[in-house]
MDTraj code that builds the backbone (N, CA, C; nanometers):
import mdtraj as md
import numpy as np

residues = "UNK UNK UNK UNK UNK UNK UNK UNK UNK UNK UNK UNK UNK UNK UNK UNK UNK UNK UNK UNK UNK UNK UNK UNK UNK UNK UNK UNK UNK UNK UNK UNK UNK UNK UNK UNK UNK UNK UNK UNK UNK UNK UNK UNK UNK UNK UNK UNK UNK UNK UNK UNK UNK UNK UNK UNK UNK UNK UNK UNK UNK UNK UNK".split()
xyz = np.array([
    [0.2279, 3.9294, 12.9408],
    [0.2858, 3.8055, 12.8941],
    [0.3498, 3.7295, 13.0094],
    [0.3142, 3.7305, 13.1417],
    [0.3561, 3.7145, 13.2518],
    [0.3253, 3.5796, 13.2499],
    [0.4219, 3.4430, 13.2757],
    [0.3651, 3.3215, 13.2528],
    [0.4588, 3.2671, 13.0944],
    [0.4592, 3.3417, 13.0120],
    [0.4972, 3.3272, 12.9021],
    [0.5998, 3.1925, 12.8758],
    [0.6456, 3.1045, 12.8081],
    [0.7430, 3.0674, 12.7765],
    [0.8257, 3.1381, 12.6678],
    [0.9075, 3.2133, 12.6519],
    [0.9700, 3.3046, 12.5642],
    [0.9960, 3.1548, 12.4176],
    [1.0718, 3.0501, 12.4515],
    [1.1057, 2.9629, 12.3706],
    [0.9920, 2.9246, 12.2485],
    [0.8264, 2.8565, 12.3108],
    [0.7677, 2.8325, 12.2939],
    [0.6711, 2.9712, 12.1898],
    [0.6930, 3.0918, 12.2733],
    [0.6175, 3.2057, 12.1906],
    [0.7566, 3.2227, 12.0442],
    [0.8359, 3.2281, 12.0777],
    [0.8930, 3.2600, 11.9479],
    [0.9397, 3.1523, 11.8457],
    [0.9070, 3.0378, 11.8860],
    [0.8474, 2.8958, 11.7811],
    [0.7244, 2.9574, 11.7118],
    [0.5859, 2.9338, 11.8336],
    [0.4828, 2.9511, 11.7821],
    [0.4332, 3.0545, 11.6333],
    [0.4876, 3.2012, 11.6631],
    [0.5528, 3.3199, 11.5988],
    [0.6557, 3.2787, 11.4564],
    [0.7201, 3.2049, 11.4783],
    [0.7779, 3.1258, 11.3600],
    [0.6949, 3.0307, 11.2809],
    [0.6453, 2.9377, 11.3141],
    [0.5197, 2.8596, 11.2581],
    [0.4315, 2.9342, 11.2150],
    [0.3807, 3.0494, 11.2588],
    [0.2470, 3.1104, 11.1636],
    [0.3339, 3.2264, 11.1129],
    [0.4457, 3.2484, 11.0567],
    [0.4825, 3.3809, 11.0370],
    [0.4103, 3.4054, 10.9123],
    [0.4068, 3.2922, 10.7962],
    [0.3261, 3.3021, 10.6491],
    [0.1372, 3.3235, 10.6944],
    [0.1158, 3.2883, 10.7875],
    [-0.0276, 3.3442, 10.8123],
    [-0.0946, 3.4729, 10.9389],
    [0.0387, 3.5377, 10.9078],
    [0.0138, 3.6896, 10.9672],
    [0.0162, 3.7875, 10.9039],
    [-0.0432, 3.8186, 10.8016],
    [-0.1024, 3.9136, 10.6860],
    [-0.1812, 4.0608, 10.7390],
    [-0.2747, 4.0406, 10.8773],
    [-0.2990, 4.1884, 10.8632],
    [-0.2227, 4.2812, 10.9862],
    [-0.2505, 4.4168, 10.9280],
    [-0.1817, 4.4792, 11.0455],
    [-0.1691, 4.4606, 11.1780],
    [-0.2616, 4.4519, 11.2565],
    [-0.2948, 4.4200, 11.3666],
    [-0.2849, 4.3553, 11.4365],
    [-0.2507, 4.2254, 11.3616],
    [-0.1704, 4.0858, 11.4016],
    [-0.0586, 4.1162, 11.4365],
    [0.0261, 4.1645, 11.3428],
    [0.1541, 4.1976, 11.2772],
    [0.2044, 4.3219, 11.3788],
    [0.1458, 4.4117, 11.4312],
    [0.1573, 4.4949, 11.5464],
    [0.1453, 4.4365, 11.6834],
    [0.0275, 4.3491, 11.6786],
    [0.0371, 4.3164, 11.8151],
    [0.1671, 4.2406, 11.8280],
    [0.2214, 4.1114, 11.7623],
    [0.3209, 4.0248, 11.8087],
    [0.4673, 4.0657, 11.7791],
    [0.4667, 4.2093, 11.6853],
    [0.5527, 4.2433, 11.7053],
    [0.5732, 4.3390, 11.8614],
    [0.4529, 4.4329, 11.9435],
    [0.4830, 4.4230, 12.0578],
    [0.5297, 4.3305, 12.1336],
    [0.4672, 4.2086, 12.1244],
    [0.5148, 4.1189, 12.2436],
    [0.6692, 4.0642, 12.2169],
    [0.7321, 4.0687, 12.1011],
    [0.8426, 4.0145, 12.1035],
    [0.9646, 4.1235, 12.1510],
    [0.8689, 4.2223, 12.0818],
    [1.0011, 4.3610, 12.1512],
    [1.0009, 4.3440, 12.3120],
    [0.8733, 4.3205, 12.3801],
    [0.8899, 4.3238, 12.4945],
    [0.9548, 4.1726, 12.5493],
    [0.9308, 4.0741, 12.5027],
    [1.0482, 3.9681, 12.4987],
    [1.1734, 3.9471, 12.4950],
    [1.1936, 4.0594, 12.4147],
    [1.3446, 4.1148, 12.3463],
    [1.4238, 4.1641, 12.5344],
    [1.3606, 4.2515, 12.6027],
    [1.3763, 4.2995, 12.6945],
    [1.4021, 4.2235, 12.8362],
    [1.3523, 4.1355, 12.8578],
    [1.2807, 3.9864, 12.9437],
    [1.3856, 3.8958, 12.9216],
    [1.4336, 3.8549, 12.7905],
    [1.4687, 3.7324, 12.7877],
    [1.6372, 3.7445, 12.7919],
    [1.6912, 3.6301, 12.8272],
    [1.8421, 3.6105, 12.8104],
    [1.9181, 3.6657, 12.7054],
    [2.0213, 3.6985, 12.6829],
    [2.0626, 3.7106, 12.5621],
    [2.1401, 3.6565, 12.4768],
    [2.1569, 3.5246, 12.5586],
    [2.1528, 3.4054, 12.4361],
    [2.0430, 3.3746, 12.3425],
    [1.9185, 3.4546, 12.3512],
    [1.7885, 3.4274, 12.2928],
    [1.7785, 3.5342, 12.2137],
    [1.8713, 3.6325, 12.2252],
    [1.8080, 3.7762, 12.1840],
    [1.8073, 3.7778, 12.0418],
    [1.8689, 3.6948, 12.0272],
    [1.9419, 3.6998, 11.8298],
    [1.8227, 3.6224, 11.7241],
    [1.7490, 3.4946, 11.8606],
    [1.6559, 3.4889, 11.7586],
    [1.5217, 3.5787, 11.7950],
    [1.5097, 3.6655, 11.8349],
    [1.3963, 3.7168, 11.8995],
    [1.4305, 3.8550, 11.7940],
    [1.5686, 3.8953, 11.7655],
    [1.5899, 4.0178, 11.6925],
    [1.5716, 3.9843, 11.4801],
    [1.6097, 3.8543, 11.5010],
    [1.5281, 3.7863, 11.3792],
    [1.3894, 3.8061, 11.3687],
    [1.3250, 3.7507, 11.4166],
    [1.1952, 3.7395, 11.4020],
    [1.1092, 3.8822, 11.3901],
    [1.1947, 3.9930, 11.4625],
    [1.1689, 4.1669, 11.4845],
    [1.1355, 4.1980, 11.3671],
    [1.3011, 4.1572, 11.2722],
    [1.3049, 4.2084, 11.1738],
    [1.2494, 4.1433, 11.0498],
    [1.1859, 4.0263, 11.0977],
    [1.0807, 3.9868, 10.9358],
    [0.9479, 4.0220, 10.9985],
    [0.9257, 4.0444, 11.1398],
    [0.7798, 4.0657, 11.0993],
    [0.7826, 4.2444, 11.1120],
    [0.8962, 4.3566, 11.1167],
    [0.8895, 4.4815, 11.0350],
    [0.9043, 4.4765, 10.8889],
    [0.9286, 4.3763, 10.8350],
    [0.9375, 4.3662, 10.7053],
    [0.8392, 4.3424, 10.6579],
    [0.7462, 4.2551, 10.7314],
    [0.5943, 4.2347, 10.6605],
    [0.5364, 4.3873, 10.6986],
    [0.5479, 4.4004, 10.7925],
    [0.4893, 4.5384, 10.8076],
    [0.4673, 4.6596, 10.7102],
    [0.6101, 4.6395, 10.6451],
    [0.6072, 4.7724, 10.5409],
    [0.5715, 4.7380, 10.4247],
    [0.5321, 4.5889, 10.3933],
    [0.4857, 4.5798, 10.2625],
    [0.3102, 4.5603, 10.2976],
    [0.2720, 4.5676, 10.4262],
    [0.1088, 4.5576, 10.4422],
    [0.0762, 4.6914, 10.4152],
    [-0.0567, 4.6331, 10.3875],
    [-0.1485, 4.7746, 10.3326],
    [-0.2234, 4.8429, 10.4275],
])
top = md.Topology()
chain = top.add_chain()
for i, resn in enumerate(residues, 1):
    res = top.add_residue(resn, chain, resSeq=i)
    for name in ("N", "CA", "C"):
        top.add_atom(name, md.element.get_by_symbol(name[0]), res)
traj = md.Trajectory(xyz[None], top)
């Protein structure tokens, strides 16, 4: 994710959160935000630890 805009990925990630339905999706971008989580300021961290925790929440209700 080298290049990344952290701001811009965790908009983007917000805008499709209702059209990330399968696992795989839902695994991959939850990697990249954990690793965002790590990277970014921590004035950012709070919404980056939001976003963690709704897309583990979709997680446990996917099939």
């Amino acid at each position: 994710m080298n290049g990344i805009d952290p701001y811009a990925y965790m908009q983007q990630v917000s805008v499709k959160m209702n059209e990330l339905t399968k696992r795989d999706e839902l695994e991959t971008v939850l990697d990249e935000l954990e690793y965002l989580f790590e990277v970014i300021p921590p004035e950012m961290q709070d919404n980056a630890e939001t976003l963690i925790g709704l897309i583990r929440e979709k997680l446990d209700h996917c099939g």
